[in-house]
Backbone and ligand atoms as CSV (ligand in chain L), in Angstrom:
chain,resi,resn,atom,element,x,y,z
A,1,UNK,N,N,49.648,52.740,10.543
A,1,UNK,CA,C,49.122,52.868,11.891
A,1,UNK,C,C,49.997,52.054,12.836
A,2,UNK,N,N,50.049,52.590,14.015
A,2,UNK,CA,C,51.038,51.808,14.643
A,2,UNK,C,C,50.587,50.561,15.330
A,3,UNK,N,N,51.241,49.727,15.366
A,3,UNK,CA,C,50.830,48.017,16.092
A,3,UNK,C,C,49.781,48.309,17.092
A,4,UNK,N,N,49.989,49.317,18.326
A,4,UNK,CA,C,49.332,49.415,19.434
A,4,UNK,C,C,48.090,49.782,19.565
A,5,UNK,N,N,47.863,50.680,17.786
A,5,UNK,CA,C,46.113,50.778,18.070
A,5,UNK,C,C,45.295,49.684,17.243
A,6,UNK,N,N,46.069,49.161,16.335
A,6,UNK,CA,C,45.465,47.654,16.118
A,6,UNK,C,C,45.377,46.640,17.161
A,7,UNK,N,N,46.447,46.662,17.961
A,7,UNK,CA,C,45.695,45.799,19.411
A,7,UNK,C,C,44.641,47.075,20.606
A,8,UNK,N,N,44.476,47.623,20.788
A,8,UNK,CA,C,43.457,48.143,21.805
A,8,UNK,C,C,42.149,48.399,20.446
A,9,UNK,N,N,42.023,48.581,19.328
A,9,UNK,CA,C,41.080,48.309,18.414
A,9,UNK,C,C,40.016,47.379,18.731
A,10,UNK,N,N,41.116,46.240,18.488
A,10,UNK,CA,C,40.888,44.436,18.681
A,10,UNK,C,C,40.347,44.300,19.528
A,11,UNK,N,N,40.407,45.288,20.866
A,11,UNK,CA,C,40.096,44.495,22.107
A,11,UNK,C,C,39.077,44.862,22.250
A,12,UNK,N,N,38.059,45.905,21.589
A,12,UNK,CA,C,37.083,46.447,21.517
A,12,UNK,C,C,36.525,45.596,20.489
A,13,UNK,N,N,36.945,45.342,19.274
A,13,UNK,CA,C,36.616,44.500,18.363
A,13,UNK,C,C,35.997,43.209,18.681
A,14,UNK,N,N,36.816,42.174,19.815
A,14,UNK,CA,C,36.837,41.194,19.963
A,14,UNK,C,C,35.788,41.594,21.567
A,15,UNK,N,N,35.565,42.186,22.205
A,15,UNK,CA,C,34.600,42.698,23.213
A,15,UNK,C,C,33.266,42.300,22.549
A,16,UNK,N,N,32.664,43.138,21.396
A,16,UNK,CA,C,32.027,43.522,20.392
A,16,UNK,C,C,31.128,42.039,20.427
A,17,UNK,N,N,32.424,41.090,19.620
A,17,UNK,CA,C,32.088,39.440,18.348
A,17,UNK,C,C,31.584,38.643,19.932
A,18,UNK,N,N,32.400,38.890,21.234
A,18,UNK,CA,C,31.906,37.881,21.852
A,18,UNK,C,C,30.643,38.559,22.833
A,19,UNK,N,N,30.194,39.432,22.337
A,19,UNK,CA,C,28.678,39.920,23.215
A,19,UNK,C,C,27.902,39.847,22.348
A,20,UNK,N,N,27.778,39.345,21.314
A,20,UNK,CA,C,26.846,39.732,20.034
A,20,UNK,C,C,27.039,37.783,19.966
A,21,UNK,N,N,28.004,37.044,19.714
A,21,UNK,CA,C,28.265,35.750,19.099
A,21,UNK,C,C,28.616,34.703,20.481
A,22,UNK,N,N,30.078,34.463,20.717
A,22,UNK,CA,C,30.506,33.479,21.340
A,22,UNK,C,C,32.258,33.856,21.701
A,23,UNK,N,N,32.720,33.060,22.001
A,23,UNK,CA,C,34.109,33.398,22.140
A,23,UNK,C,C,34.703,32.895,21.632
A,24,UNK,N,N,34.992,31.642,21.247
A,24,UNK,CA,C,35.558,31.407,19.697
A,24,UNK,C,C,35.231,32.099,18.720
A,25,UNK,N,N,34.526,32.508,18.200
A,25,UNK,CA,C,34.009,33.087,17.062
A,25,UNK,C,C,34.548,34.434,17.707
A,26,UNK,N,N,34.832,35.247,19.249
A,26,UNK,CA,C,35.604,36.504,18.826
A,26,UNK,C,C,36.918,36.062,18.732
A,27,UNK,N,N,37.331,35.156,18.745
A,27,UNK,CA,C,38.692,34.724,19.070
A,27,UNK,C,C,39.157,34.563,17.272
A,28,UNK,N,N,38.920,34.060,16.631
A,28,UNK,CA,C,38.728,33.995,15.402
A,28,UNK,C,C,38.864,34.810,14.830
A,29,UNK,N,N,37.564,35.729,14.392
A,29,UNK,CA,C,37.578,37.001,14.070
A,29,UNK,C,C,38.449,38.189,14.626
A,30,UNK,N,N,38.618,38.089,15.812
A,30,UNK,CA,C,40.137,38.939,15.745
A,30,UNK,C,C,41.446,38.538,15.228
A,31,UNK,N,N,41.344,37.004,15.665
A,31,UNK,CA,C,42.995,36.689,14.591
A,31,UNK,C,C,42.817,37.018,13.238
A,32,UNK,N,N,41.718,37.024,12.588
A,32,UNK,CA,C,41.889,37.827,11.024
A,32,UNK,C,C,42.240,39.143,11.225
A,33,UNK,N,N,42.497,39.635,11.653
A,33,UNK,CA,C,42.934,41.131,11.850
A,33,UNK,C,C,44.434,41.273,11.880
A,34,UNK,N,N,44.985,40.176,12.831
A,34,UNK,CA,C,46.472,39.840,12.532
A,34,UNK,C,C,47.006,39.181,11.947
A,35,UNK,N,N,46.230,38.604,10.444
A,35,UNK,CA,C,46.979,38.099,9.500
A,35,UNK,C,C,47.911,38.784,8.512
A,36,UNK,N,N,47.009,40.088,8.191
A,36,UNK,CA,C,48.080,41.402,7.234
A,36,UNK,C,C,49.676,41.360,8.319
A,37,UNK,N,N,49.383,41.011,9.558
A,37,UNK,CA,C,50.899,41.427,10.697
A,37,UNK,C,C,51.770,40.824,10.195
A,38,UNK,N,N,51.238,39.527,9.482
A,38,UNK,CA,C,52.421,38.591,9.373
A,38,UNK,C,C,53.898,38.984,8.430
A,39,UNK,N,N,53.486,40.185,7.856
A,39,UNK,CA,C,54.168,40.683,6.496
A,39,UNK,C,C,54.994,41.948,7.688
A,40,UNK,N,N,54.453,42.227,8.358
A,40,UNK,CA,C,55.370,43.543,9.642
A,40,UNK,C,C,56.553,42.233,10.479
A,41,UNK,N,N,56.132,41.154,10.596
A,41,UNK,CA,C,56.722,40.006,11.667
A,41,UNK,C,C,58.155,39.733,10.457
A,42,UNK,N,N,57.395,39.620,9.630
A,42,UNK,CA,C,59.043,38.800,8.388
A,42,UNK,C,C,59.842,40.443,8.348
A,43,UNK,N,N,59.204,41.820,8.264
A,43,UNK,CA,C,60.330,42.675,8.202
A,43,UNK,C,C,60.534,42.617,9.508
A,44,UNK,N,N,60.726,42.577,10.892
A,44,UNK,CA,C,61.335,42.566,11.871
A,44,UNK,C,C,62.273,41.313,12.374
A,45,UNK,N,N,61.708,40.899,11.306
A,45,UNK,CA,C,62.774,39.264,11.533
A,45,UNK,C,C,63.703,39.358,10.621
A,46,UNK,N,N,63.804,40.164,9.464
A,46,UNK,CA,C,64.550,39.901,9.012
A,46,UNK,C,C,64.595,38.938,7.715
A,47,UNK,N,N,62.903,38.478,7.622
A,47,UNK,CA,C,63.283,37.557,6.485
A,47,UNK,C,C,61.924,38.414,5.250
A,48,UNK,N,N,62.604,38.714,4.137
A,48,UNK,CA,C,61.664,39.280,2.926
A,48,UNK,C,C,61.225,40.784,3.591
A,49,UNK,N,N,61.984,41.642,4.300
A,49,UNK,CA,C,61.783,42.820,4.388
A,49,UNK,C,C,61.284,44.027,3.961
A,50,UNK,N,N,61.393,43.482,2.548
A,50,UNK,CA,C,60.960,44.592,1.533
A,50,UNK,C,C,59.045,44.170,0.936
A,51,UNK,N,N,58.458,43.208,2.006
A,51,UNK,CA,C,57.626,42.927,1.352
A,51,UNK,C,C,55.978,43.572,2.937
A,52,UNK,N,N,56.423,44.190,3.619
A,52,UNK,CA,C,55.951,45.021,4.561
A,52,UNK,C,C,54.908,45.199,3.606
A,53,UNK,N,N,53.686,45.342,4.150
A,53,UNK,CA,C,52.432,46.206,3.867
A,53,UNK,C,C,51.968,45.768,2.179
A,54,UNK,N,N,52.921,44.411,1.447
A,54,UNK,CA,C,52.957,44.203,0.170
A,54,UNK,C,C,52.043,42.165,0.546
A,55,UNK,N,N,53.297,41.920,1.005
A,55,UNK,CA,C,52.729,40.370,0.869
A,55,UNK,C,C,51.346,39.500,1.558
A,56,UNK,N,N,50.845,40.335,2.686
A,56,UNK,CA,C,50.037,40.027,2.981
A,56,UNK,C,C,48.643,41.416,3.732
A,57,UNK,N,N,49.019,42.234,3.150
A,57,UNK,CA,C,48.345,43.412,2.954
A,57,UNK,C,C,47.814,43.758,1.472
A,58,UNK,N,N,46.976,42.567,0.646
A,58,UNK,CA,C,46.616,42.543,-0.532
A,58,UNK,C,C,45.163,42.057,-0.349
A,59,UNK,N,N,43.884,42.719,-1.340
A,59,UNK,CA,C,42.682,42.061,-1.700
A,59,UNK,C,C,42.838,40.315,-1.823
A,60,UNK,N,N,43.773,39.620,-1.990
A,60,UNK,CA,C,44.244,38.221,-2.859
A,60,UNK,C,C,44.254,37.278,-1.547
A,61,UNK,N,N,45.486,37.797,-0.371
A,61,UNK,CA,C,45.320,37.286,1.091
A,61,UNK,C,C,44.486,37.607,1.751
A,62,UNK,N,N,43.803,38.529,1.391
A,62,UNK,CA,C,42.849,38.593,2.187
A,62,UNK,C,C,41.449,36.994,2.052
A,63,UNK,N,N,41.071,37.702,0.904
A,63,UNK,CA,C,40.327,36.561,-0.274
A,63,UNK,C,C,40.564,34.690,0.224
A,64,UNK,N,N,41.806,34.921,0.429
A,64,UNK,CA,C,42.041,33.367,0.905
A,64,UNK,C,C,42.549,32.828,2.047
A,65,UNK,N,N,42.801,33.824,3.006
A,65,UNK,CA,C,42.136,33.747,4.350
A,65,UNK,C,C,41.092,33.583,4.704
A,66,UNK,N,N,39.956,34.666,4.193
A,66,UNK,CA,C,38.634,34.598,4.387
A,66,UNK,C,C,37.945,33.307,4.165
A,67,UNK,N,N,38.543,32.620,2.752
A,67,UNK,CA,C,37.986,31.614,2.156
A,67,UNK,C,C,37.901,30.565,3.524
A,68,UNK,N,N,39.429,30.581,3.891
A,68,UNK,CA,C,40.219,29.468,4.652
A,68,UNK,C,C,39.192,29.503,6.136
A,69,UNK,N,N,38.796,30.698,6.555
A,69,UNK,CA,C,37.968,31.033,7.142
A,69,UNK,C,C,36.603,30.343,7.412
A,70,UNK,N,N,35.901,30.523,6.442
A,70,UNK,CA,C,34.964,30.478,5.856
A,70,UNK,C,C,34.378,28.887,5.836
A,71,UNK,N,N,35.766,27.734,5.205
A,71,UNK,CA,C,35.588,26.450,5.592
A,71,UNK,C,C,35.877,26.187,6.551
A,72,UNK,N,N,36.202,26.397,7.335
A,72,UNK,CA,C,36.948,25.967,8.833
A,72,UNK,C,C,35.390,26.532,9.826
A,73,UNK,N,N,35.062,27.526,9.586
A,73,UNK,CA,C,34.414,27.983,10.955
A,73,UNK,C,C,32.839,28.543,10.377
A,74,UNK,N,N,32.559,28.504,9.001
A,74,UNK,CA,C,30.945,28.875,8.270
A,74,UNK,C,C,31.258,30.449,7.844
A,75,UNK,N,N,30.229,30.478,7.604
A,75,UNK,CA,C,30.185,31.812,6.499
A,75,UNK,C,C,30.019,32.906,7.275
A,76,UNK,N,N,29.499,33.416,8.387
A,76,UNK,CA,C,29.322,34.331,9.440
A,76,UNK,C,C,30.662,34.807,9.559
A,77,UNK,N,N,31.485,33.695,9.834
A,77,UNK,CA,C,32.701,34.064,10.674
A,77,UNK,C,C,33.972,34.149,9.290
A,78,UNK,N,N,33.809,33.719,8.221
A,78,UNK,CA,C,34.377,33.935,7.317
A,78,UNK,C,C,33.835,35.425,6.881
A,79,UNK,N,N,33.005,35.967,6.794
A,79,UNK,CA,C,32.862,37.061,6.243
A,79,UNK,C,C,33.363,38.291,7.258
A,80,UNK,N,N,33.236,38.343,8.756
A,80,UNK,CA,C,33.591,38.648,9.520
A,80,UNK,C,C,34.968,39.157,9.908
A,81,UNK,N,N,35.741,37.773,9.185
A,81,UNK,CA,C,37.080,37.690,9.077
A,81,UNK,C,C,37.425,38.575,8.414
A,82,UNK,N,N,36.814,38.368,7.061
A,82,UNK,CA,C,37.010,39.873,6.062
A,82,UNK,C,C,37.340,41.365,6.346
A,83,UNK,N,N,36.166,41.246,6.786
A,83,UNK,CA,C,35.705,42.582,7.160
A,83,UNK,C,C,36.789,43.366,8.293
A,84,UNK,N,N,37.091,42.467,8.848
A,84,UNK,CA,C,38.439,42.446,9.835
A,84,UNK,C,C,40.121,42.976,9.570
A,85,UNK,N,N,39.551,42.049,8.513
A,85,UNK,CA,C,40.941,42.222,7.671
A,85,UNK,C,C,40.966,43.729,6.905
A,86,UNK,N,N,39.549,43.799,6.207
A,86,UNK,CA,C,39.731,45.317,5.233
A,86,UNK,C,C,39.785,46.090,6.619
A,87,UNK,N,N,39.443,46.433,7.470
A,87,UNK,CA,C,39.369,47.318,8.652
A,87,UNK,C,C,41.080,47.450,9.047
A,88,UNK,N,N,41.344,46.422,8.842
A,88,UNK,CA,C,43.132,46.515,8.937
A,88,UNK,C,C,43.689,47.299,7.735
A,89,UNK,N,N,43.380,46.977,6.882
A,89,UNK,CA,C,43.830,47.492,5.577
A,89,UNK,C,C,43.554,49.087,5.518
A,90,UNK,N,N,42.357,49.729,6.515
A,90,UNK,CA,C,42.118,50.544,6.207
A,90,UNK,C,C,42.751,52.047,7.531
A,91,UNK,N,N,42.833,51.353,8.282
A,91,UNK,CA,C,44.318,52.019,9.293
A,91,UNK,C,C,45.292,51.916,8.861
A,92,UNK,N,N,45.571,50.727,7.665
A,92,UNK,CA,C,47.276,51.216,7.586
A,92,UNK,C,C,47.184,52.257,6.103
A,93,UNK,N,N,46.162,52.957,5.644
A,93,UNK,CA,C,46.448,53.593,4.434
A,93,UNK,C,C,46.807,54.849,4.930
A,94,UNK,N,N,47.486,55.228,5.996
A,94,UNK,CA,C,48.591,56.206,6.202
A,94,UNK,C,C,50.149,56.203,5.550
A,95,UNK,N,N,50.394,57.237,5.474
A,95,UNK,CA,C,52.019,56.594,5.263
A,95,UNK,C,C,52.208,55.993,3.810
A,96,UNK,N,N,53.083,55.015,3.624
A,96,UNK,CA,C,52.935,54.227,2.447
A,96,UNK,C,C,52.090,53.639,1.910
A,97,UNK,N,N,50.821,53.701,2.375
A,97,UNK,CA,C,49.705,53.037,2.501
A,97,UNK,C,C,50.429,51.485,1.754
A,98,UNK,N,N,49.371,50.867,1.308
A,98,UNK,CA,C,49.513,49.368,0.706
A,98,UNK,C,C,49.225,48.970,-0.209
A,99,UNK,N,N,49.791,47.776,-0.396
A,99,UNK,CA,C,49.506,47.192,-2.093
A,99,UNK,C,C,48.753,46.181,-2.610
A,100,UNK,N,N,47.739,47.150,-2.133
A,100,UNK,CA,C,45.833,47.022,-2.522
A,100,UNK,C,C,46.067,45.073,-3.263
A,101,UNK,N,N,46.690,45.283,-4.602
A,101,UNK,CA,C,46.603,44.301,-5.647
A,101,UNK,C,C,48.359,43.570,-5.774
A,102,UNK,N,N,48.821,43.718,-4.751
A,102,UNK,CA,C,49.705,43.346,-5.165
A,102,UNK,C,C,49.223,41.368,-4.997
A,103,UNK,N,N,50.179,40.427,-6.039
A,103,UNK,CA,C,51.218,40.635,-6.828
A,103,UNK,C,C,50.893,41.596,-8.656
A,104,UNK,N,N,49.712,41.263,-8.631
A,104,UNK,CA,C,49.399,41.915,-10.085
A,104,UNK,C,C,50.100,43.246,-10.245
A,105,UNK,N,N,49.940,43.921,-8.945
A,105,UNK,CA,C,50.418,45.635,-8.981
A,105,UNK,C,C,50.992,46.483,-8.166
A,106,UNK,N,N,52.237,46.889,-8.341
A,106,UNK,CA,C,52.873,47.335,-7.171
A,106,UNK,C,C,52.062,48.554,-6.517
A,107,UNK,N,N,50.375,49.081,-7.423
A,107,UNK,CA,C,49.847,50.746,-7.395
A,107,UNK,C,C,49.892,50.320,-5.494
A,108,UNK,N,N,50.462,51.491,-4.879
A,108,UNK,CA,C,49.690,52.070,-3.175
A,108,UNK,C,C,48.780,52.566,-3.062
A,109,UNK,N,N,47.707,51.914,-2.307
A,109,UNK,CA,C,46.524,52.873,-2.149
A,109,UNK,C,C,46.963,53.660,-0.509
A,110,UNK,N,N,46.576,54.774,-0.416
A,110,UNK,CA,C,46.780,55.266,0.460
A,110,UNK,C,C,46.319,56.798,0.695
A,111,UNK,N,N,46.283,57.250,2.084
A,111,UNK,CA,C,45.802,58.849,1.826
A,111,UNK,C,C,46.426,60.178,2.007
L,1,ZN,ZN,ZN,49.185,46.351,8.659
């Protein structure tokens, strides 16, 4: 999916967390959404290229983000985070889709 509907998503997303919660807490919960990015940022930079949609587009980063989440800001907003994150995971299963399990498994889930 391309970058641009993960941000106008977000902005609906993060509309959403702070009419229902607070604004930290949408502020939060949308940056879990741009943690899988960080793996699109190293292939445009140039550093670990080949690891797009692999290194941080996995059940595993997700898992320990959320966790990281989770102590930092309570369990609401850690689970939230999640949920954020699979919602990312689940726009990019176009295309090459992603690697669900990676490091255990290079399998792509995708459609
Ligand atoms: Zn992505």
């Amino acid at each position: 999916m391309k970058q641009w509907v993960h941000v106008i998503l977000q902005v609906f997303i993060f509309l959403l967390v702070y009419y229902l919660l607070d604004l930290k807490s949408a502020a939060v919960v949308t940056s879990a959404h741009f943690i899988p990015t960080i793996d699109f940022l190293m292939l445009k930079l140039g550093v670990l290229g080949g690891m797009h949609r692999r290194l941080f587009h996995n059940i595993f980063a997700a898992g320990i983000a959320s966790l990281l989440y989770y102590q930092l800001f309570g369990p609401l907003i850690g689970l939230l985070g999640f949920l954020n994150m699979i919602f990312h995971f689940a726009l990019d299963l176009t295309g090459r889709g992603i690697a669900i399990f990676y490091p255990l498994s290079e399998y792509r889930l995708r459609l």
